[in-house]
Backbone bond lengths (Angstrom), bond angles and torsions (degrees), N, CA, C in turn:
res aa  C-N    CA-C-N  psi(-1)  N-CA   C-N-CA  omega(-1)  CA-C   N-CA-C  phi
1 X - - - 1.443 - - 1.518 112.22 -
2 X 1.356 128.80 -36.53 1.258 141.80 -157.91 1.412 125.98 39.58
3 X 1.148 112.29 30.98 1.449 129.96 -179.86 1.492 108.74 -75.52
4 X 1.214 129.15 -13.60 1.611 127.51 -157.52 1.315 121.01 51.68
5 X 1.525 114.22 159.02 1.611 120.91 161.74 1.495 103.16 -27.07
6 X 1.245 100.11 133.22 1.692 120.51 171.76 1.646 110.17 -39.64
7 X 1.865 105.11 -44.92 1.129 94.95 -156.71 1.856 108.89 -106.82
8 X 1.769 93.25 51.64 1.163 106.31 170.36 1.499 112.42 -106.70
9 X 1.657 104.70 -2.00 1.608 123.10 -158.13 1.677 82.53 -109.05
10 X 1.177 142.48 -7.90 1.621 103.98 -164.58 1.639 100.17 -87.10
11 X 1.196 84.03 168.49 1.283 109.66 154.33 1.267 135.40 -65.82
12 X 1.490 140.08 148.12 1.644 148.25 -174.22 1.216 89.02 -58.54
13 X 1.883 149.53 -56.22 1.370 122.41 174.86 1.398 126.09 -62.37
14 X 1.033 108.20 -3.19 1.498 109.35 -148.85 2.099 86.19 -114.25
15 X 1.382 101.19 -23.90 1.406 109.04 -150.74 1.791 94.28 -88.17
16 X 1.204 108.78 -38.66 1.857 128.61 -164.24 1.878 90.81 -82.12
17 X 1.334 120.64 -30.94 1.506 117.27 -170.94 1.756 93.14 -75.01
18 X 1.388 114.91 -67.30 1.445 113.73 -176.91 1.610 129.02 -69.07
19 X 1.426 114.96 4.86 1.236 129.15 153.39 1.660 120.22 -77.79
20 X 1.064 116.37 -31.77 1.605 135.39 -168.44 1.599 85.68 -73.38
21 X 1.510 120.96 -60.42 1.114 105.59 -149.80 1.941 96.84 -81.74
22 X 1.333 106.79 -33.98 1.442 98.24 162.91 1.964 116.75 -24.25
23 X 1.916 92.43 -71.00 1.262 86.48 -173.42 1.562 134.79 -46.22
24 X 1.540 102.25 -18.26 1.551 96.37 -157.97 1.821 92.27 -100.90
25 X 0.914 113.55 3.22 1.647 109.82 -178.03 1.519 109.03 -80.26
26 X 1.460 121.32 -19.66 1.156 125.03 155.57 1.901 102.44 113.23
27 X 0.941 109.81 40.23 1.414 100.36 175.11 1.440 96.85 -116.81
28 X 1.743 97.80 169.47 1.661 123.39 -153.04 1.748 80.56 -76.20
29 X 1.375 131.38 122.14 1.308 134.94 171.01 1.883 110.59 -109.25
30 X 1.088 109.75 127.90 1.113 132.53 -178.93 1.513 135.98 -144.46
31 X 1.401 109.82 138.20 1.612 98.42 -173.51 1.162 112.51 -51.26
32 X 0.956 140.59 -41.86 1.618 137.53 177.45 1.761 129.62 -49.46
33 X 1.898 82.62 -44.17 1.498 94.53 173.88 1.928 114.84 -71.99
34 X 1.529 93.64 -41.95 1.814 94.61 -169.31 1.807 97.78 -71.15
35 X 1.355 117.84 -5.86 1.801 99.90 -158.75 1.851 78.06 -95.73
36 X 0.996 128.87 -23.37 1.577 130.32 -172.47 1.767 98.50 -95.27
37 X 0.826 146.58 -48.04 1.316 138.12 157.79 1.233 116.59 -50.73
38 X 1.427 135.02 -50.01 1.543 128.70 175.75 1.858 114.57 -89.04
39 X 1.358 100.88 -11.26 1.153 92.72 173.91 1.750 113.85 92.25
40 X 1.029 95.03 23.27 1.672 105.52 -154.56 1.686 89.40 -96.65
41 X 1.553 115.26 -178.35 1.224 128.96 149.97 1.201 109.17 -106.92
42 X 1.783 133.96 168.21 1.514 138.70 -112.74 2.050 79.22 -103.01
43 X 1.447 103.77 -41.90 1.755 108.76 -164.87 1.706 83.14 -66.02
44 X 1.216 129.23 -80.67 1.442 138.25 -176.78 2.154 93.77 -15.32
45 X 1.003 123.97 -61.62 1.620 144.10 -159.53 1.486 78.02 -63.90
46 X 1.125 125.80 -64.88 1.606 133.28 -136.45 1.831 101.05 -65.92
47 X 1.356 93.29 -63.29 1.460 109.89 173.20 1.465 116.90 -36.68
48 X 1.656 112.83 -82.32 1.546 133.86 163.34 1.879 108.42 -33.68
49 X 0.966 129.05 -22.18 1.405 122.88 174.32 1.673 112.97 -104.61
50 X 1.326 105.61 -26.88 1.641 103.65 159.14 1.488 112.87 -62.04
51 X 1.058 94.92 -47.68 1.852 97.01 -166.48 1.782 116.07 -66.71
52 X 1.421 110.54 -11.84 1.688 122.65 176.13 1.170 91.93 -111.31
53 X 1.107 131.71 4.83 1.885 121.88 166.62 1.141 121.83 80.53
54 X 1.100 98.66 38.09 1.931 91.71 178.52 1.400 92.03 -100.15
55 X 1.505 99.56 152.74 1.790 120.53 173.54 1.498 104.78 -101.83
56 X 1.784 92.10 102.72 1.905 101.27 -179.40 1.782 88.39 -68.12
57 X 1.351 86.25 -161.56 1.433 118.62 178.09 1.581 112.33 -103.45
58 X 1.482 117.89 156.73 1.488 109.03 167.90 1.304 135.52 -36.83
59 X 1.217 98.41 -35.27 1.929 119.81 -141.79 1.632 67.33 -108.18
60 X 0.805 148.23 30.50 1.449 143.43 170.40 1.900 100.44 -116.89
61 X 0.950 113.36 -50.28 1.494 118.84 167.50 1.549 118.17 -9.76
62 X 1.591 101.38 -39.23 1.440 106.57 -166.48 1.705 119.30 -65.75
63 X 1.593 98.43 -36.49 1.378 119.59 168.79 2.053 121.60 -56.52
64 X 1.684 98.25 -24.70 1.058 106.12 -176.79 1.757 115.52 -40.99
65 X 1.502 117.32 -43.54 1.952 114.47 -154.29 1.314 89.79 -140.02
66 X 1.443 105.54 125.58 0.924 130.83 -177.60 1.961 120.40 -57.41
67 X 1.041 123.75 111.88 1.617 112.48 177.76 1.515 106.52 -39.60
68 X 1.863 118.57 141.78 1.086 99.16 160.96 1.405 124.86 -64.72
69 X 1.475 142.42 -157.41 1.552 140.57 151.11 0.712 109.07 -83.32
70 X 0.958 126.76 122.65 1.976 136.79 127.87 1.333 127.02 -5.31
71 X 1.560 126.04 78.06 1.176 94.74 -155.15 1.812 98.99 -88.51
72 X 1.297 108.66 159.91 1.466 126.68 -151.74 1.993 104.76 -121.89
73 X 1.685 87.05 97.50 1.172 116.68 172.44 1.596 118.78 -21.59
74 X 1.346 142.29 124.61 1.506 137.35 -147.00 1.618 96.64 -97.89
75 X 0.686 117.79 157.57 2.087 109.62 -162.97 2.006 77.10 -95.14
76 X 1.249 91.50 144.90 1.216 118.38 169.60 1.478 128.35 -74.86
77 X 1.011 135.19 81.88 1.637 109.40 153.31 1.089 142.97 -21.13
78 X 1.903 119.16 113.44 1.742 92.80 172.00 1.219 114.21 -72.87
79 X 1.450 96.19 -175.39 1.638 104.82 170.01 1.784 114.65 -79.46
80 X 1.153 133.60 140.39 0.918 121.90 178.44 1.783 126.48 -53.58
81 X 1.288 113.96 134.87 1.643 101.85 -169.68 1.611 107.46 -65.05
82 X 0.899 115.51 166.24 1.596 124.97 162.51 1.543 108.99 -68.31
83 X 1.491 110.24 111.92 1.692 118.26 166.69 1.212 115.39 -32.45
84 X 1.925 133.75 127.84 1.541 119.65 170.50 2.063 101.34 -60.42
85 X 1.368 111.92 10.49 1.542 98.57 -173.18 1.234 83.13 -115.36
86 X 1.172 157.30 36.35 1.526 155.85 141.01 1.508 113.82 70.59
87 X 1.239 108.49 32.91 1.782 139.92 -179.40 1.628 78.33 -71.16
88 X 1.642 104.25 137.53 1.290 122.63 131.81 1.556 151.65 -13.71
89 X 0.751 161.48 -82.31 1.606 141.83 154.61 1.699 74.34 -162.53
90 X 1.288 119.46 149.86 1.927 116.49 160.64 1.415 94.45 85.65
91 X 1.248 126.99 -74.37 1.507 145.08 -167.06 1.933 112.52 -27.59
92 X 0.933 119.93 88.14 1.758 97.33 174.74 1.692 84.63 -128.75
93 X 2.045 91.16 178.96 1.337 121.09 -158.64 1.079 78.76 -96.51
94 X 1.907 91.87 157.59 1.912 97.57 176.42 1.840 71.79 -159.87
95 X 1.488 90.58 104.41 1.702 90.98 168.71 1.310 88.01 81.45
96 X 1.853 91.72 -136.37 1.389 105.34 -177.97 1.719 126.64 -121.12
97 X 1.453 98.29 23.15 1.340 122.96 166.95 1.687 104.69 -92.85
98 X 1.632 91.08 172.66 1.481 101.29 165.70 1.308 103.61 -125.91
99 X 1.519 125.43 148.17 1.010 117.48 -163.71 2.238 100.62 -149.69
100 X 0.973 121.64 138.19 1.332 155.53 172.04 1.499 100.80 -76.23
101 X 1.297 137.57 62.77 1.582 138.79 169.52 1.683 110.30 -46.88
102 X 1.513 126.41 126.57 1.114 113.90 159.41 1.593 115.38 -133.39
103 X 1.441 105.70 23.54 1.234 89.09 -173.73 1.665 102.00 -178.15
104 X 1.236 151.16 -166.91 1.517 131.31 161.29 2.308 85.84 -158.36
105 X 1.513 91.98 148.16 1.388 112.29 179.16 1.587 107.15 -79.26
106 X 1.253 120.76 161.64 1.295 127.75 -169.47 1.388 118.72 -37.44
107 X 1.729 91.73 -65.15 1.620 102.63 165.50 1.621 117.31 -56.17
108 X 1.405 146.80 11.04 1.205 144.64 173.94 1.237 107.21 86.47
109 X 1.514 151.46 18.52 1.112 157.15 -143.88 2.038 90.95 -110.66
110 X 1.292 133.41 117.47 1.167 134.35 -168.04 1.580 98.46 -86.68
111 X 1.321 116.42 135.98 1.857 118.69 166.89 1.519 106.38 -137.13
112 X 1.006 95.72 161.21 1.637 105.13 -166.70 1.929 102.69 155.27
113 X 1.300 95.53 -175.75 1.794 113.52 -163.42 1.381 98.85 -55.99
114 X 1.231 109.34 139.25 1.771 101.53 161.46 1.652 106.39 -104.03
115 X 1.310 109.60 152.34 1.271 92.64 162.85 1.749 141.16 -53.11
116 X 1.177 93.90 -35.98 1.768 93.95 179.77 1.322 106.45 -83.61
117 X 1.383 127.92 19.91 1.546 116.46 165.01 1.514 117.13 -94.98
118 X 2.010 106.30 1.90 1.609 121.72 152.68 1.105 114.22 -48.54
119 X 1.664 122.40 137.20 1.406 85.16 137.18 1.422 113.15 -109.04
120 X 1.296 112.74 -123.21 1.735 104.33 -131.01 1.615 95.44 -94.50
121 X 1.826 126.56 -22.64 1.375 124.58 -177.71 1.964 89.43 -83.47
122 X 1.090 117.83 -54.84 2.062 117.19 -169.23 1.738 76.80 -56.48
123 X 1.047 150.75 -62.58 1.718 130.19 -172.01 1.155 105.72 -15.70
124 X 1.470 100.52 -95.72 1.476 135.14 -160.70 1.024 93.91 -34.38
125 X 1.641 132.55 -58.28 1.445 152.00 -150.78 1.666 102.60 -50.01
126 X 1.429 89.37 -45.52 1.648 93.93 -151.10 1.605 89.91 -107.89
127 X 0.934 115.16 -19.01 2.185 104.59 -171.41 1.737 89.92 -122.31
128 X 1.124 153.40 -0.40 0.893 157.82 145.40 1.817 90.41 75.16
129 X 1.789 107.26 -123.79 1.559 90.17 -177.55 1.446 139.73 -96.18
130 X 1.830 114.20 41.89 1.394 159.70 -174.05 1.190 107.66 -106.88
131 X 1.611 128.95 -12.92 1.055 106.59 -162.64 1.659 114.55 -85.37
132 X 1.844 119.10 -16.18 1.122 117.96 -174.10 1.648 97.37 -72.38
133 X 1.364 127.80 -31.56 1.586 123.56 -175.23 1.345 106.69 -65.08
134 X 1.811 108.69 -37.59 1.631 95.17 -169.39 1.338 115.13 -80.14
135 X 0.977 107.02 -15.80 1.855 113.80 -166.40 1.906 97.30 -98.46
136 X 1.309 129.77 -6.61 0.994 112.71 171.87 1.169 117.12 -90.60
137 X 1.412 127.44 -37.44 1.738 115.93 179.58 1.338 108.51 -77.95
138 X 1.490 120.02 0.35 1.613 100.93 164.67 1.295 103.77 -77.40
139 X 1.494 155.41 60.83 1.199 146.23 -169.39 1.785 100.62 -164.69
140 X 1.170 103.09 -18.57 1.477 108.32 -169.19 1.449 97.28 -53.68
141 X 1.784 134.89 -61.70 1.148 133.86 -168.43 0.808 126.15 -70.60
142 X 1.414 114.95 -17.36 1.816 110.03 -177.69 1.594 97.67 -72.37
């Protein structure tokens, strides 16, 4: 099944009731032992055994406060390289259009700006003196 001992599944009410009776049956109780018996981690153990009263040990202290997180640096994007066809930053060929990608459909299908949905000042604007090359082979297929 790989489910583990049942009583790796309870719950903190369910988990603090069957620890109690653990404790009183008389075995050697320890953060180590209850976080591996309940399945817990050592701070999770530390806490839950203060709160039913057991008297840890010093060297147990350590378990007391939780580390903050780590917070974990967001992966970077590069910048897009410069096209060997001297396209604009974003801008790549698709066929024989140019096209502005912003996004792709379930099936992976890319949509976004085409070039010829410029017109003729956003051209210039954006392909400066490329724009009669780029805007002409989008026309070849129609």
């Amino acid at each position: 099944m790989g489910r583990g001992p049942r009583r790796h599944r309870l719950r903190r009410p369910a988990r603090l009731v069957s620890a109690q009776a653990w404790i009183t049956s008389g075995a050697r109780v320890t953060i180590r032992a209850y976080a591996r018996r309940y399945g817990v981690d050592r701070y999770t153990a530390h806490s839950e055994l203060t709160a039913l009263g057991v008297t840890l040990r010093g060297a147990d202290a350590r378990w007391a406060v939780r580390p903050a997180p780590v917070p974990r640096p967001r992966p970077s994007r590069p910048e897009p390289n410069p096209s060997p066809s001297g396209l604009p930053p974003g801008w790549v060929w698709v066929g024989s259009n140019v096209m502005f990608p912003v996004g792709e459909t379930e099936g992976g299908c890319a949509y976004g700006l085409m070039a010829w949905e410029l017109d003729q000042e956003e051209g210039v604007a954006t392909f400066g003196e490329q724009w009669s090359t780029v805007i002409e082979p989008s026309f070849r297929g129609f």
